[in-house]
Backbone as a ProteinNet text record, in pm:
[ID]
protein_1_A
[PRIMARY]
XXXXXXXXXXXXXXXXXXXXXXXXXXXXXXXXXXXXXXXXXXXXXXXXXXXXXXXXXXXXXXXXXXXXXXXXXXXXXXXXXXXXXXXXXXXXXXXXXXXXXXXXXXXXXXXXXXXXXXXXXXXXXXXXXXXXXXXXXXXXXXXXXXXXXXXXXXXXXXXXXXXXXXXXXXXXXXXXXXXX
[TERTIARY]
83.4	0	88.3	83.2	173.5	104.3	163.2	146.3	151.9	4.4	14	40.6	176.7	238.6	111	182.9	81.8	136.7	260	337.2	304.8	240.4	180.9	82	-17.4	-144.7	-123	-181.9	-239.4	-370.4	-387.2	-564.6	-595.3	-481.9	-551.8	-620.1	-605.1	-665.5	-843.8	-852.4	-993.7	-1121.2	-1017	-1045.8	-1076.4	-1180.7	-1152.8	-1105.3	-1018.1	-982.8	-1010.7	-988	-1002.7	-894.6	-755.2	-715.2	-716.2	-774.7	-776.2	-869.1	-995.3	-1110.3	-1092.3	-976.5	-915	-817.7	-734.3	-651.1	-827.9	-871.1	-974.6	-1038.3	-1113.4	-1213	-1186.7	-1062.3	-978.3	-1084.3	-1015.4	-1088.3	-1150	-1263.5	-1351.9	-1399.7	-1418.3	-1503.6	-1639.8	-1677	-1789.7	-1861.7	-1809.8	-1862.2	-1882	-1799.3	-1777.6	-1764.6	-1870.9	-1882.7	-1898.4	-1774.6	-1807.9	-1844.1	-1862.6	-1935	-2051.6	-2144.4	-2290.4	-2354.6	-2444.6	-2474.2	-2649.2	-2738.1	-2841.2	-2941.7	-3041.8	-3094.5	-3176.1	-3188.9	-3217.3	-3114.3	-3065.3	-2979.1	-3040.8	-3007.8	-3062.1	-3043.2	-2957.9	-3027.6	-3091.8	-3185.4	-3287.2	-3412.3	-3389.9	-3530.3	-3547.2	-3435.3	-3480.1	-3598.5	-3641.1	-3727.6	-3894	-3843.2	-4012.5	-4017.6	-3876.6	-3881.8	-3778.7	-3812.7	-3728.8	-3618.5	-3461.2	-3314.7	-3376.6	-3359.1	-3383.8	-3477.8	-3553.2	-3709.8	-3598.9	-3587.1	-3502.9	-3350.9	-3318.7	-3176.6	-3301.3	-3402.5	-3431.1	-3522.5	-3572.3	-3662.6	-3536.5	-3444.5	-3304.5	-3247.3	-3247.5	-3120.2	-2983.2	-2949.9	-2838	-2786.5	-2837	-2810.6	-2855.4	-2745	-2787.5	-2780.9	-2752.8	-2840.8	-2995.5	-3050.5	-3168.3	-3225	-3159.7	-3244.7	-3197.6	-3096.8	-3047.9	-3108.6	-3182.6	-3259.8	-3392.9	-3416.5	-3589.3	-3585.7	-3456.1	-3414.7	-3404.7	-3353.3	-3339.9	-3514.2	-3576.2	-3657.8	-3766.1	-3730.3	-3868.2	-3793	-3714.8	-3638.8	-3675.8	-3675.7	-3666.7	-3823.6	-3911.7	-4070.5	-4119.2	-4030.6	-4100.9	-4039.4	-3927	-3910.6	-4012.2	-4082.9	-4170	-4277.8	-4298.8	-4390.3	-4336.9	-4244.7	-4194.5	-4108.9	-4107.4	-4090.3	-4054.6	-4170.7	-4135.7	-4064.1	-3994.8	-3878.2	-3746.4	-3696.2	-3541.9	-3460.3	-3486.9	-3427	-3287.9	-3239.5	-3055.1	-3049	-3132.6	-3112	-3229.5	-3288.5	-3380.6	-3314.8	-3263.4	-3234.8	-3038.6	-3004.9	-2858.5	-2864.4	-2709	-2651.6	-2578.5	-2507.7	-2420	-2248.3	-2280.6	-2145.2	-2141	-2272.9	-2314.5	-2434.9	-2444.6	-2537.8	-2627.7	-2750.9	-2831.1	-2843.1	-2868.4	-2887.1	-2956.2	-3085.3	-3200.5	-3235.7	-3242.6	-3290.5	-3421.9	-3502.9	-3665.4	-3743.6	-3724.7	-3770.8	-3873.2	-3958.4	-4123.6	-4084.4	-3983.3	-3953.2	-3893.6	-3735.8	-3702.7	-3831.3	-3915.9	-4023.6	-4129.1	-4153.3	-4239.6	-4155.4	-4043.8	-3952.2	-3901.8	-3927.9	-3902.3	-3998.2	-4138.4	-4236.6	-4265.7	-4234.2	-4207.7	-4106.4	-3992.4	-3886.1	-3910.9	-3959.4	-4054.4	-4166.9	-4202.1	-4334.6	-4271.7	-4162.8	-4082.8	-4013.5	-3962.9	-3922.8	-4013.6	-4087.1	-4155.8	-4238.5	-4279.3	-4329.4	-4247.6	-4105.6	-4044.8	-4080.3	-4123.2	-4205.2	-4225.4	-4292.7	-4389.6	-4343.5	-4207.6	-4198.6	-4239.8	-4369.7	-4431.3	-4469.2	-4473.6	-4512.4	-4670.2	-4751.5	-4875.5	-4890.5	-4960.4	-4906.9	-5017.7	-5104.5	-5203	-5159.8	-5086.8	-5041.5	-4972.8	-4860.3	-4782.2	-4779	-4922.3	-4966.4	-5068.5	-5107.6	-5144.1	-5070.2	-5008.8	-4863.1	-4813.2	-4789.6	-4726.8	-4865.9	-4974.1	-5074.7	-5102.1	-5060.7	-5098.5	-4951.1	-4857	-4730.3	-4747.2	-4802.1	-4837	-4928.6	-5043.2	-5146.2	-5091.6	-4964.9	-4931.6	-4835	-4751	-4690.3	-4771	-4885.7	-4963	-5069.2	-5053.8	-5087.2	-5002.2	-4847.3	-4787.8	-4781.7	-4767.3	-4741	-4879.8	-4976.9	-5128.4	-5107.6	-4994.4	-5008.4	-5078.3	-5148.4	-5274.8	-5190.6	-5085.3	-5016.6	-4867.6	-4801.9	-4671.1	-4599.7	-4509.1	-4406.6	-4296	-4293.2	-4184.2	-4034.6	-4021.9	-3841.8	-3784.2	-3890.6	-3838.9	-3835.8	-3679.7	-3674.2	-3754	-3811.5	-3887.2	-3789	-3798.7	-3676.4	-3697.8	-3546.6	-3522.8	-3536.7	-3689.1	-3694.3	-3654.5	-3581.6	-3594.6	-3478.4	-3403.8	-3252.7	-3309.1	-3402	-3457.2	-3439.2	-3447.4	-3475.5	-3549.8	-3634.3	-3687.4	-3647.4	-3666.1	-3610	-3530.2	-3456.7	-3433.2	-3506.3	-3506.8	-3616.6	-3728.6	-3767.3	-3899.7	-4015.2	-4007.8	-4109.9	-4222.3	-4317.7	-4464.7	-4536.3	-4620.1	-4698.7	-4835.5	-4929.5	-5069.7	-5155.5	-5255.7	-5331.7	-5430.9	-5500.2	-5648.5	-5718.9	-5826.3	-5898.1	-5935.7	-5937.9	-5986.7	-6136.8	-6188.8	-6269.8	-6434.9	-6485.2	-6621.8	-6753.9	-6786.5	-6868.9	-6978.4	-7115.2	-7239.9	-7313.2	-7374.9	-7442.6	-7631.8	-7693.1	-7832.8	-7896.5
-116.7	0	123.5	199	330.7	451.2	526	613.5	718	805.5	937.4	1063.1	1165.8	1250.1	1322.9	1453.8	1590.7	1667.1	1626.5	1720	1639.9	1564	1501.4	1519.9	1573.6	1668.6	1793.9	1836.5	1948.3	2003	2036.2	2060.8	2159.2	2261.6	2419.4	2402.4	2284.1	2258.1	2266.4	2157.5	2168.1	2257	2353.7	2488	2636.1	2671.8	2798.2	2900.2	3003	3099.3	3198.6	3343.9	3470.5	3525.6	3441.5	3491.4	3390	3309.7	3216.2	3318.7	3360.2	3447.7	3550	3613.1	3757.9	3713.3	3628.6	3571	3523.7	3474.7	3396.4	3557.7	3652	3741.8	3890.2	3889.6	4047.7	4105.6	4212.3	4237.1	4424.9	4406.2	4531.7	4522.2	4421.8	4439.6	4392.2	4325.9	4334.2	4150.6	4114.6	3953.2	3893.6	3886.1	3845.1	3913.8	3923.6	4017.7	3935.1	3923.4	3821.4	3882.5	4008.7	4108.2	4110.2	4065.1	4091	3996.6	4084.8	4019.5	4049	3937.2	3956.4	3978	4038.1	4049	3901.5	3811.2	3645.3	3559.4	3484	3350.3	3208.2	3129.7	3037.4	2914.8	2972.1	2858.3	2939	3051.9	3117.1	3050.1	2992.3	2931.7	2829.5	2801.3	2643.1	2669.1	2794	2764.1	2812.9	2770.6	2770.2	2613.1	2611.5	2418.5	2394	2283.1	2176.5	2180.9	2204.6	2203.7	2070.4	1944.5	1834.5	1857.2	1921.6	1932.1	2056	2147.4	2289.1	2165.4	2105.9	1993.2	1966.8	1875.3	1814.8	1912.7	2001.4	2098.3	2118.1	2221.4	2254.4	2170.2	2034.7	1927.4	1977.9	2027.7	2073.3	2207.3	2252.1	2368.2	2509.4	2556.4	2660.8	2799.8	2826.9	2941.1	2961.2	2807.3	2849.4	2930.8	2859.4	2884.2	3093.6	3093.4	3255.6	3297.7	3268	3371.8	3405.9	3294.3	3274.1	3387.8	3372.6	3501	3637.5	3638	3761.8	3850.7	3698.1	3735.1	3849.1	3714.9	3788.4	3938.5	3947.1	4045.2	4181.5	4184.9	4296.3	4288.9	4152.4	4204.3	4271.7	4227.6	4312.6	4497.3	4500.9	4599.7	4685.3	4643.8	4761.8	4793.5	4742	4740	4850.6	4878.2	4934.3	5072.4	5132.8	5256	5353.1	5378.3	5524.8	5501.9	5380.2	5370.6	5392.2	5359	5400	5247.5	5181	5018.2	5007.3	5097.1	5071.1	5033.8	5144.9	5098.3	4947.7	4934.6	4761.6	4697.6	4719.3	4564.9	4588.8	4718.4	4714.3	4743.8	4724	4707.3	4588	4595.5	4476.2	4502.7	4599.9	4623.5	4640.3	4664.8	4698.7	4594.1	4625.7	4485.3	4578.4	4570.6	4649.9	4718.4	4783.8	4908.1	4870	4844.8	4781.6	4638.6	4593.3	4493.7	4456.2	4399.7	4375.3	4233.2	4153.7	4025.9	3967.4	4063.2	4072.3	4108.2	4214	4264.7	4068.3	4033.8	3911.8	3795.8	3807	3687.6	3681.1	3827.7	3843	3804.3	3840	3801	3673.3	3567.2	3412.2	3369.2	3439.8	3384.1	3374.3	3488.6	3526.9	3461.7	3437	3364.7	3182.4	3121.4	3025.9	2998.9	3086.7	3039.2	3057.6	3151.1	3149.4	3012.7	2973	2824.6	2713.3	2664.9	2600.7	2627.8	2715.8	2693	2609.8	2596.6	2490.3	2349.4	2341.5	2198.5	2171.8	2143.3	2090.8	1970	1928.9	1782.8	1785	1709.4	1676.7	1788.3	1918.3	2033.1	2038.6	2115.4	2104.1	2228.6	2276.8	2363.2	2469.4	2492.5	2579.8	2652.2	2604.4	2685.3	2777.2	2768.9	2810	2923.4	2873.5	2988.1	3089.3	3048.3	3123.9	3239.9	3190.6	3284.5	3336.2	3297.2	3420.3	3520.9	3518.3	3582.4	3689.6	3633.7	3704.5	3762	3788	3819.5	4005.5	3922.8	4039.4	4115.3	4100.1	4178.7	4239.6	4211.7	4275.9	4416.8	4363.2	4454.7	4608.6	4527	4601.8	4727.5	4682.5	4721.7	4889.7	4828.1	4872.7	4968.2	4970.3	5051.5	5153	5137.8	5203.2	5295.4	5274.2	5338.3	5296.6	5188	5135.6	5053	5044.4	4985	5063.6	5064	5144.2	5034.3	4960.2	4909.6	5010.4	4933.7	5035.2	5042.8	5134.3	5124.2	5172.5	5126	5166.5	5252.6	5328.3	5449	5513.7	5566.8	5661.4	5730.6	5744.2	5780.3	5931.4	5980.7	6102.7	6189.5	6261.5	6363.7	6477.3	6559.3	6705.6	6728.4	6684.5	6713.8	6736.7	6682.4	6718.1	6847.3	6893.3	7051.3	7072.3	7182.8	7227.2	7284.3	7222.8	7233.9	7386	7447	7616.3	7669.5	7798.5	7869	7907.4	8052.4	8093.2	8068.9	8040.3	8025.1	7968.3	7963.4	7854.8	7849.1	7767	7767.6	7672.7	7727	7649.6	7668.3	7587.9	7562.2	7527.4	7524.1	7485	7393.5	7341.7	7264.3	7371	7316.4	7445.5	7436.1	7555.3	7623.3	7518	7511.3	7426.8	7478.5	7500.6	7544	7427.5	7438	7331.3	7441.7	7356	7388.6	7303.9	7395.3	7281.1	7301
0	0	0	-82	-103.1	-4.6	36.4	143.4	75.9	115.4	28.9	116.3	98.3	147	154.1	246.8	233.8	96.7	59.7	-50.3	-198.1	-183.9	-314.7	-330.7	-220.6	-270.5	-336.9	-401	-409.9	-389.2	-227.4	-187.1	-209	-241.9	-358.5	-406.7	-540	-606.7	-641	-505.6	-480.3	-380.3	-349.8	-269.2	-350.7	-308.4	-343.4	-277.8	-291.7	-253	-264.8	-190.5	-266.3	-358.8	-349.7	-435.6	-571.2	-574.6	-725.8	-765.9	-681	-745.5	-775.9	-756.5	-790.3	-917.2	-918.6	-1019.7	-1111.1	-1111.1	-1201	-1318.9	-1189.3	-1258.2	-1178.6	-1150.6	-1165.6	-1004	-944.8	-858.7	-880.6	-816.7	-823	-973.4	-1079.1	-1193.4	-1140.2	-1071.4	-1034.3	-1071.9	-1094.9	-1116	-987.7	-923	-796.3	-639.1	-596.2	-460	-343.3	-266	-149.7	-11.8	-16.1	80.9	104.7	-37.9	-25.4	61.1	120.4	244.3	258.7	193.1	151.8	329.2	297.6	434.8	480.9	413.9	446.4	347	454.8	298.4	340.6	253.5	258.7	346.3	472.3	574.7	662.9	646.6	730.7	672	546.9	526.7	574.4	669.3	748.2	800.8	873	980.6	881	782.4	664.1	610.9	580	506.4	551.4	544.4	586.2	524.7	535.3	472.7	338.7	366	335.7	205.4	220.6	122.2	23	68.9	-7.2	-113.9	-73.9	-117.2	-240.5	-207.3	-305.1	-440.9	-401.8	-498.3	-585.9	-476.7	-596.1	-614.8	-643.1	-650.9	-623.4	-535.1	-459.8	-551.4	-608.7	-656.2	-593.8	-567.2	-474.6	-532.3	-699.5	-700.2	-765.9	-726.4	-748.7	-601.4	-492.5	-397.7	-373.8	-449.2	-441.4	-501.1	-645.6	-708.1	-639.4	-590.3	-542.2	-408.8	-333.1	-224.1	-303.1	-394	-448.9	-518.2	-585.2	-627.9	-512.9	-406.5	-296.1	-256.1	-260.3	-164.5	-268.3	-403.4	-546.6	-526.6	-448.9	-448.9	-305.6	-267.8	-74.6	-124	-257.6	-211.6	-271.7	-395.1	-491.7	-366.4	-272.3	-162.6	-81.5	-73.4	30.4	-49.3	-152.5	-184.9	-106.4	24.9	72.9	216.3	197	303.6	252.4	342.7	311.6	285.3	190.4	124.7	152.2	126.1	176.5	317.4	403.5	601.6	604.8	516.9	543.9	480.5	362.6	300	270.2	254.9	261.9	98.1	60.6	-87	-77.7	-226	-267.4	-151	-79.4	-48	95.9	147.9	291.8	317.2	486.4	549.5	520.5	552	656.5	745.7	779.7	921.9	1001.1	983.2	1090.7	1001.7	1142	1175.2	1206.6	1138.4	1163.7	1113.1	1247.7	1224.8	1125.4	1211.2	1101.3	926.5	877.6	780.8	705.6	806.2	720	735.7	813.1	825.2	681.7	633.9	500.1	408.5	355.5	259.7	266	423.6	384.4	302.3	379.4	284.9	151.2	108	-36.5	-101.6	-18.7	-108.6	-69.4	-12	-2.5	-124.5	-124.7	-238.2	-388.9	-411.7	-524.4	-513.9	-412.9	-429.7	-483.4	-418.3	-448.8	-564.4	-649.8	-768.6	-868.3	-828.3	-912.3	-901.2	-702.4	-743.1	-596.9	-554.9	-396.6	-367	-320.6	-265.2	-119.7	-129.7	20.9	131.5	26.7	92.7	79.3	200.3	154.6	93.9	-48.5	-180.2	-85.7	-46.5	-14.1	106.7	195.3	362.3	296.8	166	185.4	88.2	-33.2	-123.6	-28.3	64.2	156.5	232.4	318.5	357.3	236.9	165.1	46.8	3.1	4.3	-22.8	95.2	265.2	361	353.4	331.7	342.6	204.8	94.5	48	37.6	103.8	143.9	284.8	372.2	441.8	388.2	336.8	254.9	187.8	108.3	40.7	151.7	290.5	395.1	464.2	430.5	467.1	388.5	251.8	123	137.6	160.3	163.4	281.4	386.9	533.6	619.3	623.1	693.4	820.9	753.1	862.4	896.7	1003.4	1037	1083.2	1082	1105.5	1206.5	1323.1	1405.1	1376.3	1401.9	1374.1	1215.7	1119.7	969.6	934.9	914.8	859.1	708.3	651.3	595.6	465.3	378.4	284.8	304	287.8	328.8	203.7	205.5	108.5	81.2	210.7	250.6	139.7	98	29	-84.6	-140.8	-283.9	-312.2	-425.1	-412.3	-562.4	-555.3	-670.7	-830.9	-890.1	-1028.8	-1024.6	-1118.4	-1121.7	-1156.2	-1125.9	-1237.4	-1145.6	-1221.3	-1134.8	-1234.9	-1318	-1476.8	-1424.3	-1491.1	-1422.2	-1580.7	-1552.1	-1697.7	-1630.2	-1756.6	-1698	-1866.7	-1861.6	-1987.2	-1985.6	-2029.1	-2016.7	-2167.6	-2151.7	-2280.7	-2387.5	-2469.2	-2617.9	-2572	-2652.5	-2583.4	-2694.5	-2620	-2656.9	-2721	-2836.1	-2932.4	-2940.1	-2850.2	-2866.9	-2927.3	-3026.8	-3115.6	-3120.8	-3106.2	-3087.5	-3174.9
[MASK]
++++++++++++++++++++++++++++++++++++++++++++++++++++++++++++++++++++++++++++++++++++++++++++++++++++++++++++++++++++++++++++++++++++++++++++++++++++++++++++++++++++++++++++++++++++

């Protein structure tokens, strides 16, 4: 039986690094961001499905289960407009600012039901098209004002400022000739 050294491996090989990924796709072009730091990843959806059930929908492919996160996350946000999305959900380069359970609890749901439309193994299909239905009628709650969420900052309008110019203009319909 031949004895295999540590110096006859090469376990680089089968590792990734940050610098093979900088040698691979150059750094700061933007392919590769190992900072981003989504506001749910995908073992927060343990506590919606089962790890086990999530393995088999994606057959171990894990950027499906990233798009289906991304998906919900680009839909909680059209909901949420007149907040401030950078301090809730962050960028590609920053975490988040606040923290809001209830906020990542709607977006499992959402990124849950984007999962599973690829396919229901042994899930029951209605709880969970449900929760994604009550998840966005909450949202849609929130977006209407009907509801306030504590803690979520509000996007900061005051910096805006008004076009230049003192000019104004106004117009009216052409003028209406009935004839009987």
């Amino acid at each position: 039986m031949r004895e295999i050294s540590s110096t006859s491996l090469n376990l680089n090989q089968y590792y990734i690094t940050r610098l093979n990924l900088t040698r691979s796709f150059g750094e700061g072009r933007g392919e590769v961001n190992l900072l981003t730091m989504p506001i749910i990843t995908s073992s927060d959806l343990a506590t919606n499905i089962y790890p086990e059930i999530i393995t088999e929908i994606t057959r171990t492919d894990t950027t499906i289960t990233d798009r289906a996160i991304n998906a919900a996350i680009q839909e909680a946000k059209m909901y949420l407009a007149r907040f401030d999305l950078v301090q809730l959900f962050g960028t590609d380069s920053t975490a988040p600012t606040v923290t809001d359970e209830y906020l990542k609890s709607l977006v499992k749901d959402l990124a849950c039901w984007h999962l599973l439309r690829l396919s229901n193994v042994g899930i029951d299909y209605t709880a969970y098209r449900t929760a994604y239905q009550d998840a966005i009628g909450a949202l849609k709650n929130i977006m209407a004002g009907q509801a306030q969420p504590e803690g979520w900052p509000y996007l900061d309008t005051s910096s805006e400022e008004t076009p230049p110019g003192d000019s104004i203009s106004w117009c009216s319909n052409p003028k209406r000739n009935n004839y009987y």
